[in-house]
C-alpha positions as CSV (number, residue, x, y, z in Angstrom):
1,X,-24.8,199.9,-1.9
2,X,-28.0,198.6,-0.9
3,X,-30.3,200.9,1.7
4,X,-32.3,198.3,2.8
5,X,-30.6,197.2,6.3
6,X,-30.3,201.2,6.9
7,X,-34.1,201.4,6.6
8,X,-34.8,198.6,9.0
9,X,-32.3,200.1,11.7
10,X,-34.0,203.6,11.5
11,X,-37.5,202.1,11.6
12,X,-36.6,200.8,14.6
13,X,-39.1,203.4,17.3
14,X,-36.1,205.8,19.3
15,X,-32.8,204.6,17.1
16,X,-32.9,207.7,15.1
17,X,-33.4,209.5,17.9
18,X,-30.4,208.4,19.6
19,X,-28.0,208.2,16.8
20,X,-29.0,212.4,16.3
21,X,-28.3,212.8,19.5
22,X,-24.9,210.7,19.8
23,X,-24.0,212.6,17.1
24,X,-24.6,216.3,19.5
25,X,-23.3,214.5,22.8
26,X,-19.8,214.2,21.0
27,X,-19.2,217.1,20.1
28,X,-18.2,218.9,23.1
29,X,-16.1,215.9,23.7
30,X,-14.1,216.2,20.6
31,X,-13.8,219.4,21.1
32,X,-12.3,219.5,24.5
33,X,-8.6,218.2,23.4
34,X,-7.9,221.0,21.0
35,X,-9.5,223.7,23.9
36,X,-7.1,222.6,26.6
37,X,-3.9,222.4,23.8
38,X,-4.7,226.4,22.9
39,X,-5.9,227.2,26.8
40,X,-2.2,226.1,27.8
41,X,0.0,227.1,24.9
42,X,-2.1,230.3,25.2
43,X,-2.8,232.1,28.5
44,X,-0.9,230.2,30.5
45,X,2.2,230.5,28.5
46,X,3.6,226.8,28.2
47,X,4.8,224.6,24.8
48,X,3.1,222.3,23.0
49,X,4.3,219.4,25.0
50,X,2.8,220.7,28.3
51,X,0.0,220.9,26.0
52,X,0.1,217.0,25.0
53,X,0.8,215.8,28.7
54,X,-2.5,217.6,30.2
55,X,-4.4,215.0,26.9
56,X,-2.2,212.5,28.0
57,X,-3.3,212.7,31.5
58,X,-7.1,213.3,30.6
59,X,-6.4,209.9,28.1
60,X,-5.5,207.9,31.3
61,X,-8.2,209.2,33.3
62,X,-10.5,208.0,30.8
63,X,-8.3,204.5,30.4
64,X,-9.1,203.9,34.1
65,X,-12.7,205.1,34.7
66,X,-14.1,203.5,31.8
67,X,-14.6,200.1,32.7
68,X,-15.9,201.0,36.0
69,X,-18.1,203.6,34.9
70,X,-19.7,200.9,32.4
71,X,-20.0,198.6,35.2
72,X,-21.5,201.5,37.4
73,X,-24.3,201.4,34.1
74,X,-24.8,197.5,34.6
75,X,-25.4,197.6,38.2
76,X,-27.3,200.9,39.1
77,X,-28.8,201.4,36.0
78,X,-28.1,204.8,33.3
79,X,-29.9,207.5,35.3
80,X,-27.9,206.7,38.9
81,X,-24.8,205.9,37.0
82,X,-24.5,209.4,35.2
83,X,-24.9,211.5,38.3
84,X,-21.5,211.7,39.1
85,X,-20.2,212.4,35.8
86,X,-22.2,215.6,35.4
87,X,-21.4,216.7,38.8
88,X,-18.1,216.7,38.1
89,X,-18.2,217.6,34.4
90,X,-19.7,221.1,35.8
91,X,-16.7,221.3,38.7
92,X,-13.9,219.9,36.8
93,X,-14.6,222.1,33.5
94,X,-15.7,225.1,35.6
95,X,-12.6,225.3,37.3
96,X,-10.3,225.2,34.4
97,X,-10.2,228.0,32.8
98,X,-9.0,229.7,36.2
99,X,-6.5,227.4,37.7
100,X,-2.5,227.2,36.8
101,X,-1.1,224.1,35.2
102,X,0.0,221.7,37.9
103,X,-3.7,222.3,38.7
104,X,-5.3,221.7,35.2
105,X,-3.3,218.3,34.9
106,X,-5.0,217.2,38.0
107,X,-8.5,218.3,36.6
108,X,-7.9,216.2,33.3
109,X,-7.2,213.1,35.2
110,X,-10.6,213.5,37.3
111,X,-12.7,215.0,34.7
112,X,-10.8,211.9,32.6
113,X,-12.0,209.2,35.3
114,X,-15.4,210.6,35.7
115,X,-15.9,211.6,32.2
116,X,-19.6,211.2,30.2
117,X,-19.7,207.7,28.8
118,X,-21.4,208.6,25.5
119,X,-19.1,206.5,23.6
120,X,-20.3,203.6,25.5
121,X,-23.7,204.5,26.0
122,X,-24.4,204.6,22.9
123,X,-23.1,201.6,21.8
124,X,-24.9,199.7,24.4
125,X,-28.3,201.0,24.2
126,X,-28.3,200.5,20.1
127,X,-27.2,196.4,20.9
128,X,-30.2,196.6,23.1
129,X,-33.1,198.6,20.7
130,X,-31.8,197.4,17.5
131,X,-32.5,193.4,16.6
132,X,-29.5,190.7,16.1
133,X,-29.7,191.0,12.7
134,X,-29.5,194.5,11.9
135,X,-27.0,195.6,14.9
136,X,-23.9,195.8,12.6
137,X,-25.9,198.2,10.3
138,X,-26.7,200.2,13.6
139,X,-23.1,199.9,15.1
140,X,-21.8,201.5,11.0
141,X,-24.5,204.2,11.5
142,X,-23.0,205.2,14.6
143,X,-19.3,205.1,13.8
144,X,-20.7,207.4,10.7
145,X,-21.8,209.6,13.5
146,X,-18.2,209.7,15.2
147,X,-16.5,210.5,12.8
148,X,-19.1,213.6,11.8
149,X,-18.6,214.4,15.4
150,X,-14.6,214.3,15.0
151,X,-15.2,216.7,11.9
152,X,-17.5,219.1,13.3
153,X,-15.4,219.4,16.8
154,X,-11.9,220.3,16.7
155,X,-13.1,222.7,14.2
156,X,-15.7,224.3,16.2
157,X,-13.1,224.5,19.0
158,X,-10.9,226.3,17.6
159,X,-13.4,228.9,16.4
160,X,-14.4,229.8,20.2
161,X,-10.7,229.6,21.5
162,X,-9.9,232.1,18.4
163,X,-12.9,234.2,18.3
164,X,-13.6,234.9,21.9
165,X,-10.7,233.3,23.9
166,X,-10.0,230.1,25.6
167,X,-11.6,230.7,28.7
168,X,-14.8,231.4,26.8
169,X,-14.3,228.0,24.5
170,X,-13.5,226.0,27.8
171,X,-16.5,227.1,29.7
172,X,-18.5,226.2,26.5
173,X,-17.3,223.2,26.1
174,X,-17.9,222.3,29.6
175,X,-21.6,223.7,29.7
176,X,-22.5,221.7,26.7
177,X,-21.1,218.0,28.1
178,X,-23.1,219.2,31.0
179,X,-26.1,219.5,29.2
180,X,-25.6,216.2,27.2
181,X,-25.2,214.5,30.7
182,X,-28.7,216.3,31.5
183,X,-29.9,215.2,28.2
184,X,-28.8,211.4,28.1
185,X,-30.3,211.1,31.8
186,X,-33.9,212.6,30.6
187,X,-33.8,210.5,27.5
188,X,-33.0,207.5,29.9
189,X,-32.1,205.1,26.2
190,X,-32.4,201.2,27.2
191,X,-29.4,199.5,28.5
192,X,-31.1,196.4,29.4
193,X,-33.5,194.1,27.6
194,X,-36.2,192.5,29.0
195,X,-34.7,189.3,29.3
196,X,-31.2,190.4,31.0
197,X,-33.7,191.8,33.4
198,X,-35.3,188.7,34.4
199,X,-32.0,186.2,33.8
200,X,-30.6,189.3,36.7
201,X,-34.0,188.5,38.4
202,X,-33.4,184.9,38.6
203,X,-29.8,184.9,39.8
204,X,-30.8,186.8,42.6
205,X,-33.8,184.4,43.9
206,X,-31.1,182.0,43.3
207,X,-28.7,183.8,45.5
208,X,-31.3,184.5,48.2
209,X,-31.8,180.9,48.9
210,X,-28.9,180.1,48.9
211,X,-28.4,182.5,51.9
212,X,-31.6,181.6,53.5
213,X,-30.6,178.0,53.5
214,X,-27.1,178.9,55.2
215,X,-25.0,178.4,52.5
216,X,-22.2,180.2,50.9
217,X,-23.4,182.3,47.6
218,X,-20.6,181.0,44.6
219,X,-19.4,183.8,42.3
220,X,-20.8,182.1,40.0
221,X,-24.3,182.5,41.4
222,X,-23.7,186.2,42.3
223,X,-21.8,187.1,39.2
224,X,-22.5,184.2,36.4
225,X,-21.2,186.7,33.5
226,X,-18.0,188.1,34.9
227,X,-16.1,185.6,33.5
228,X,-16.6,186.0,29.9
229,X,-14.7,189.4,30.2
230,X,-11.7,187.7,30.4
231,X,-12.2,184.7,27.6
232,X,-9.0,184.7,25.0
233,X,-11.8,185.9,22.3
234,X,-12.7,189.3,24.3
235,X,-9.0,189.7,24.7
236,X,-8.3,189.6,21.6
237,X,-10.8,191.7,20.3
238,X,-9.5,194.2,23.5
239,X,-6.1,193.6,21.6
240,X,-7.5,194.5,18.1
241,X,-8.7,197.8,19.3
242,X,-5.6,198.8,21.3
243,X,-3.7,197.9,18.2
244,X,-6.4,200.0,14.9
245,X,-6.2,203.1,17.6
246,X,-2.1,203.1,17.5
247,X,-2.3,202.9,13.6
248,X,-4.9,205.7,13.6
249,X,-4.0,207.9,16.3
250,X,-0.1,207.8,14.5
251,X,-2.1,208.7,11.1
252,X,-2.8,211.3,12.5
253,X,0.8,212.4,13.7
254,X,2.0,211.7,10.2
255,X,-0.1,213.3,8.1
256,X,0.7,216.7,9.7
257,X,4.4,215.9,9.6
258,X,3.8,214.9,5.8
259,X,2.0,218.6,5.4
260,X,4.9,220.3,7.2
261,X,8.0,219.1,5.6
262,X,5.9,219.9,2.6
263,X,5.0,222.7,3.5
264,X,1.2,222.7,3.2
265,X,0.1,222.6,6.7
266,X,-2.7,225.0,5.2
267,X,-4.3,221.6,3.5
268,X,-4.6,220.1,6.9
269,X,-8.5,220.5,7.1
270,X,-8.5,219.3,3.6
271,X,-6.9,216.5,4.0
272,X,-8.6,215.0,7.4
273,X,-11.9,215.4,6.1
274,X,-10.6,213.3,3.2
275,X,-9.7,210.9,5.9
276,X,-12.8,211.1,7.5
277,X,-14.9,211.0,4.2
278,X,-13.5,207.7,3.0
279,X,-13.8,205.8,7.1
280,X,-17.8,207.1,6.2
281,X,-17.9,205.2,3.2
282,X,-16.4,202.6,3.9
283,X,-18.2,201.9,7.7
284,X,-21.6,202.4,5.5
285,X,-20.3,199.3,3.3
286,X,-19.9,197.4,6.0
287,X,-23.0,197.6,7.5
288,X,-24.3,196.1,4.5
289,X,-22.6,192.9,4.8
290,X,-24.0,189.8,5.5
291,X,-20.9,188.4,7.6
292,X,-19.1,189.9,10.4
293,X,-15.5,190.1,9.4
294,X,-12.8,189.6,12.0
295,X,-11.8,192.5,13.7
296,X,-8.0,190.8,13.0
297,X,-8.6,190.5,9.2
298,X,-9.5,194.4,9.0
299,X,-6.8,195.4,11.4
300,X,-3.8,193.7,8.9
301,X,-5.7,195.6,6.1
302,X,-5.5,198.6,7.6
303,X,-1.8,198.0,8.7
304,X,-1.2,197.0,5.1
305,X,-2.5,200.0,4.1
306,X,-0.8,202.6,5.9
307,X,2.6,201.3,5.1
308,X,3.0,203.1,1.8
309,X,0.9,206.1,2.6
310,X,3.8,208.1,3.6
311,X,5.7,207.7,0.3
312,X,3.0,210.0,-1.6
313,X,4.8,212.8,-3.0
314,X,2.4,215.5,-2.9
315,X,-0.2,216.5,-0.4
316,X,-3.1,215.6,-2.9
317,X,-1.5,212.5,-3.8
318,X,-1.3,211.9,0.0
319,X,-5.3,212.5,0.5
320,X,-5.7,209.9,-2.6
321,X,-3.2,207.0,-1.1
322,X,-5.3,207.9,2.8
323,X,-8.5,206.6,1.0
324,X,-8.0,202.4,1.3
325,X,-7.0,203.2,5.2
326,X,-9.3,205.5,5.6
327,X,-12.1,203.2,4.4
328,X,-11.2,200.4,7.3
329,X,-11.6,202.8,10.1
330,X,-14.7,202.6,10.9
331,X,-15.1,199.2,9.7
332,X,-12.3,198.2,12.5
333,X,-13.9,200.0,15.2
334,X,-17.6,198.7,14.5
335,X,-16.3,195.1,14.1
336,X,-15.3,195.6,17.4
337,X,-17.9,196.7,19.0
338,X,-20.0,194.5,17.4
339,X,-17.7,191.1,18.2
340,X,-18.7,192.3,21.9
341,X,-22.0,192.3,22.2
342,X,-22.0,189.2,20.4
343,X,-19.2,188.1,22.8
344,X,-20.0,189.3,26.6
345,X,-23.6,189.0,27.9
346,X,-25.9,191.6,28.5
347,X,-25.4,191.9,32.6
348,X,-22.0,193.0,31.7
349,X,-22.1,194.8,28.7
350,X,-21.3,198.3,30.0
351,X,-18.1,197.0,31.6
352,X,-17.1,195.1,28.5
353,X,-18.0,198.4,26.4
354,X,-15.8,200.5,28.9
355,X,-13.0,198.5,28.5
356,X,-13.2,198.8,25.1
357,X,-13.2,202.5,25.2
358,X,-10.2,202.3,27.4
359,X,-8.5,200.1,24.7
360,X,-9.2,202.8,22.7
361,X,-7.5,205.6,24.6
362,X,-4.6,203.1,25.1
363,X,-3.9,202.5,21.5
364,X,-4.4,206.8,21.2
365,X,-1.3,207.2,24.1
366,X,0.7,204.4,22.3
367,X,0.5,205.2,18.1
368,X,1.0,209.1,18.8
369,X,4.6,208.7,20.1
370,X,5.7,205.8,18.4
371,X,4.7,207.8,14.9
372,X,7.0,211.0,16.6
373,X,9.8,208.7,17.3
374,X,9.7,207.7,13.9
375,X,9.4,210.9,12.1
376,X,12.2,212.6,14.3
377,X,14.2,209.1,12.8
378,X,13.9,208.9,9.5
379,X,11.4,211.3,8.7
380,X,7.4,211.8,7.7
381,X,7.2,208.9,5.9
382,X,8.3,206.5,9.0
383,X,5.6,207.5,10.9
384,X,3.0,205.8,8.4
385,X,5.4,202.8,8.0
386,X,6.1,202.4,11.6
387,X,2.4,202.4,12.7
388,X,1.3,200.4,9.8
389,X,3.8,197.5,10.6
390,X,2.9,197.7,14.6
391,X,-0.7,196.9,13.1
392,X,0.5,194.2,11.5
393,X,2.4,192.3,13.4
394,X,-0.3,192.2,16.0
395,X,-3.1,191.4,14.0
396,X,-0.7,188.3,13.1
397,X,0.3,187.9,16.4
398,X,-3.6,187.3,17.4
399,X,-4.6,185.2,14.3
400,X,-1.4,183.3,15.1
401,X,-2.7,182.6,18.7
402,X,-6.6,182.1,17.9
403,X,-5.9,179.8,15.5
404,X,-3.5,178.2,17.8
405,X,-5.9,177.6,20.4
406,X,-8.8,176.4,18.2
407,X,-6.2,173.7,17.0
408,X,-5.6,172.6,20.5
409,X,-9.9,172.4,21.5
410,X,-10.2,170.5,18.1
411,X,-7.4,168.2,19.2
412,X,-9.4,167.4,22.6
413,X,-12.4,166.7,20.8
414,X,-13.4,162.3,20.8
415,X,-13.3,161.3,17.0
C-alpha cells in the first residue's frame, strides 16, 4: 500500500494535530451509550430495553440537532457555535447520575440535540486544511481514528461503570466531553477557507445594495448555497449513509446473537476488534486510490457481503467471513463524507455534514431492530441476511434512479 498520500496529508501544518485529537474528543462519546445501558439496568433497577429506549431517545436527539448545530458552525462561526453544547454537556451529564428514569430519557434527548459535534467538526475542518487532492486520504485517516475511538470506548466504559460504579463512569464521561468542548473551542480548527470568506463577503455587499436601493433581497442573494442541500445527488449520498449504518448497526446486533446461540459471548471483544481491524485496513486502502468510488457501489458490496456472514459455523470462522464487510466500512462512510464536500459548498458545509451525521443515527435506530426482528424469526443468521439485503436493494434502488435521471438530462441535451 503506498504511504505516499498519508505523508502529504500529515505534512500538512495542524492535520496531525487534529486527527490526535479527534481521536481523544470521541472517546467519551463512545463511551456514553454503554454508561447509560449499565447506569439503568444497574442502580436504577430497569431491563435492557429501558436501557435501549434512553440510546434511542439520545439517537433522536442527535438526528434532530445535527443539522442545525452544523448550520449554527456556518453562520456564527466554531467558537460561538460550541458554547451551548458545553453548557449543556456539563448540566445534562451532571444531572444524570442523580435523577430517576422518566428524567434521564428527557436528559438524553437534550444532551442528544445539543450534543458536541466532533463528528462533524472534524470532518469539516480537515476538507478545509487539507488540499483537493489529498482530502480522501485525510477523510480514511480519520474514519481510522473512529473506529480506534469505537475500540478504545465502550471498553473503557465499562471498566469505570465496573470498577467504581455508574455514577462515577457517568460523571467521567461527562467531565471529559466537557473538556473536549473546552479543547476544540481553544484549538478553534478552520471551518472556513479564505475564499468561502470572501464569496460570504461578497454576497452580503450584494445584499446590502440591494436594500439600500429599496429592493427586495432574493434567497438567492441572501442564501445562494442552500439549494444544493437538497440536489438528487446529496440525497442520495444522505440515502447511502442511512442505508451502510442499518447494515452496520444490525452487524452489530447479529454478531452477539451469533456468539450467544453459540455460546461464546466471551469472544465478543475478540470478535469486534476483528471487525474493527479489517474497516482499518480497508479505509487505509482507500485513501490510496486515485478515484472516488460511489458511495452506492461500496454500499451493494457491503450488502453483498453481509449476506452470508451469518451462515459461519463457528465463532472464528465468523470473525474470518466479517473481514470482506468489515473492510467496506470505513470505505462507505469516507466516500460519503467525501462525495459532500465535493457536493455542497463551503457556506453550508456544517449543515450538510450535520445532516449527514443524522443520516447516520437514522440508519443506527433502523438496522438495530430490523436485525432483532429477524433473529427472534428465523434465528442469528437472519439478522446478517436481513440487513445485508436492505443494503442492497437500496443501493439498487439509488443507482436505478441516478442513472435514470442522467438519461433523462442527456435526453434534453441538442445533438
Amino acid at each position: 500500500m503506498p504511504l505516499a498520500p498519508y505523508r502529504a496529508v500529515l505534512s500538512v501544518p495542524g492535520v496531525l494535530r487534529l486527527l490526535l485529537f479527534g481521536v481523544l474528543a470521541r472517546v467519551p462519546q463512545t463511551a456514553a451509550g454503554i454508561v447509560l445501558s449499565l447506569h439503568v439496568v444497574g442502580p436504577l433497577g430497569r431491563g435492557w430495553a429501558a436501557a435501549g429506549l434512553v440510546g434511542t431517545a439520545s439517537t433522536v436527539g442527535m438526528a434532530i440537532g445535527s443539522p442545525w448545530r452544523g448550520r449554527a458552525v456556518d453562520t456564527q462561526g466554531l467558537r460561538r457555535a460550541l458554547v451551548p453544547s458545553v453548557v449543556a454537556s456539563a448540566l445534562v451529564w451532571g444531572a444524570a447520575p442523580f435523577v430517576g428514569y422518566r428524567l434521564l430519557l428527557a436528559l438524553a434527548v437534550v444532551g442528544g440535540v445539543l450534543s458536541l459535534p466532533i463528528f462533524t467538526v472534524m470532518r469539516q475542518s480537515l476538507a478545509v486544511m487539507v488540499p483537493a487532492q489529498s482530502r480522501r486520504s485525510a477523510m480514511a485517516l480519520d474514519s481510522v481514528g473512529v473506529e480506534l475511538s469505537f475500540m478504545a470506548g465502550p471498553a473503557l466504559g465499562v471498566l469505570l461503570a465496573t470498577q467504581l460504579s455508574t455514577s462515577a463512569a457517568i460523571l467521567s464521561v461527562g467531565g471529559c466531553i466537557v473538556v473536549s468542548g473546552l479543547a476544540l473551542i481553544a484549538f478553534d480548527p478552520p471551518t472556513r477557507s479564505a475564499d468561502g470568506v470572501a464569496a460570504d463577503a461578497a454576497a452580503e455587499v450584494e445584499a446590502d445594495e440591494r436594500r439600500a436601493a429599496g429592493g427586495p433581497v432574493p434567497a438567492a442573494v441572501r442564501e445562494p448555497s442552500r439549494g444544493r442541500l437538497t440536489s438528487p445527488a446529496m440525497l442520495a449520498v444522505l440515502g447511502a449513509t442511512a442505508a451502510a449504518t442499518v447494515v452496520l448497526a444490525g452487524t452489530d446486533v447479529s454478531v452477539v446473537a451469533h456468539l450467544r446461540a453459540d455460546g461464546a459471548l466471551a469472544l465478543t471483544g475478540l470478535i469486534f476488534a476483528s471487525w474493527g481491524i479489517g474497516s482499518i485496513v480497508g479505509g487505509l486502502v482507500y485513501g490510496t486510490l486515485h478515484r472516488p468510488v460511489s458511495p452506492l457501489l461500496l454500499l451493494l458490496g457491503l450488502g453483498l457481503l453481509s449476506i452470508p456472514v451469518g451462515l459461519a459455523p463457528s465463532p472464528w470462522l465468523l470473525a474470518l467471513t466479517m473481514l470482506p464487510a468489515a473492510a467496506l466500512c470505513a470505505p462507505v462512510i469516507t466516500s460519503t463524507s467525501e462525495a459532500i464536500v465535493r457536493l455542497v459548498p463551503e457556506a453550508v458545509r456544517g449543515e450538510a455534514m450535520g445532516w449527514h451525521a443524522s443520516a447516520l443515527q437514522v440508519g443506527s435506530a433502523i438496522g438495530a431492530p430490523l436485525a432483532g426482528a429477524a433473529i427472534d424469526a428465523r434465528g442469528a443468521w437472519a439478522g446478517f441476511a436481513a440487513v445485508g439485503a436492505a443494503g442492497v436493494v437500496l443501493a439498487l434502488t439509488g443507482l436505478g434512479v441516478l442513472r435514470l435521471r442522467r438519461s433523462r438530462a442527456a435526453a434534453l441535451v441538442p445533438a
